[in-house]
C-alpha positions as CSV (number, residue, x, y, z in Angstrom):
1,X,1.2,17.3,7.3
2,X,2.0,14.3,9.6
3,X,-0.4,12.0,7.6
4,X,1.1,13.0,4.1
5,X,4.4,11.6,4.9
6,X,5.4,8.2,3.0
7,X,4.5,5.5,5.8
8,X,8.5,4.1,6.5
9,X,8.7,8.0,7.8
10,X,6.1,8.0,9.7
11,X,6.2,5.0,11.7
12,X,10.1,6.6,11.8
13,X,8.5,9.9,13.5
14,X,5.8,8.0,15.8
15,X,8.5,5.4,17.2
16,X,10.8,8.7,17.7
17,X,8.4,11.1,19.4
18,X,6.8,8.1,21.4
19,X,10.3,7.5,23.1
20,X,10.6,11.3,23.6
21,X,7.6,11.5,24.9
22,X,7.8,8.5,27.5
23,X,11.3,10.1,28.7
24,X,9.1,13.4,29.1
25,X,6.8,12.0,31.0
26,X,9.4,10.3,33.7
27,X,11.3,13.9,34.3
28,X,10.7,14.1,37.4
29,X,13.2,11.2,37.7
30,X,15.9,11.8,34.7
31,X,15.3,15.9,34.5
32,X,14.1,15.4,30.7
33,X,12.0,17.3,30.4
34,X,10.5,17.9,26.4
35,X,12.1,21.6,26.2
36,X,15.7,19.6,27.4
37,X,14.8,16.9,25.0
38,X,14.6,19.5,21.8
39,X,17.4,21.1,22.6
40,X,19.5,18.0,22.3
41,X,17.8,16.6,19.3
42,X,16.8,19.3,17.1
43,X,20.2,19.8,16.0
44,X,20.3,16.6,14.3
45,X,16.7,16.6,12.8
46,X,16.8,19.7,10.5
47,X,19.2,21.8,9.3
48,X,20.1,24.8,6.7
49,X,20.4,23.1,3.5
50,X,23.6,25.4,3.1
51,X,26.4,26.9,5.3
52,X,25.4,29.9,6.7
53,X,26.8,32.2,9.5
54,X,26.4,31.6,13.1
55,X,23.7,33.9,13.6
56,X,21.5,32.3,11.5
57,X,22.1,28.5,12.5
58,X,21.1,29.6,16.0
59,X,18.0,31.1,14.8
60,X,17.4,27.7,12.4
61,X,18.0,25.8,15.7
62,X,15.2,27.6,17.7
63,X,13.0,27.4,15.0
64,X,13.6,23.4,15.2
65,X,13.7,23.0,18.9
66,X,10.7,24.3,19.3
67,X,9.1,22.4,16.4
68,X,10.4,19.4,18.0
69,X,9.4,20.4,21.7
70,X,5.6,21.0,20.4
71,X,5.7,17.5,18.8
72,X,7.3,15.9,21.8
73,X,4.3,17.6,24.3
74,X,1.7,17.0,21.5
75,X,3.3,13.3,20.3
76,X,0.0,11.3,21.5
77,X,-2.4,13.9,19.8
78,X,-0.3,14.4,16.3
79,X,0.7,10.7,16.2
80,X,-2.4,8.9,17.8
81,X,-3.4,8.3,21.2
82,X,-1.8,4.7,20.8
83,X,1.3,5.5,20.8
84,X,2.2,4.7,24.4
85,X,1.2,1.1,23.3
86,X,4.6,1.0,20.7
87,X,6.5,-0.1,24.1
């Protein structure tokens, strides 16, 4: 899926995730870990394209969280092995 994104998106996404991924890598220091990381910043990547009720926002949000935790872990697989080399 990653590759059939327009380009400006994904260089967006592999810029994003390698920055995630580098603050992952130093939580021993700063406690970021990637599940800490998701929680903080799934909330602003997706959301329901509509109001719903509570319930189902927090479910949408776990859902996201752990899309974006995955990504973070996985960032130099899904993104390319390179992408420590954006710094």
């Amino acid at each position: 899926l990653v590759n059939q994104l327009p380009e400006a998106n994904l260089i967006l996404l592999r810029h994003l995730f390698g920055v995630l991924h580098h603050i992952d890598q130093n939580s021993g220091v700063n406690q970021m870990n990637a599940f800490n990381l998701a929680l903080c910043i799934a909330p602003n990547m997706l959301w329901l394209p509509s109001p719903t009720g509570p319930e189902e926002e927090s479910r949408s949000t776990k859902k996201v969280a752990l899309l974006v935790q995955f990504l973070i872990e996985n960032s130099a697989e899904i993104f390319g092995g390179d992408i420590a080399s954006l710094f």
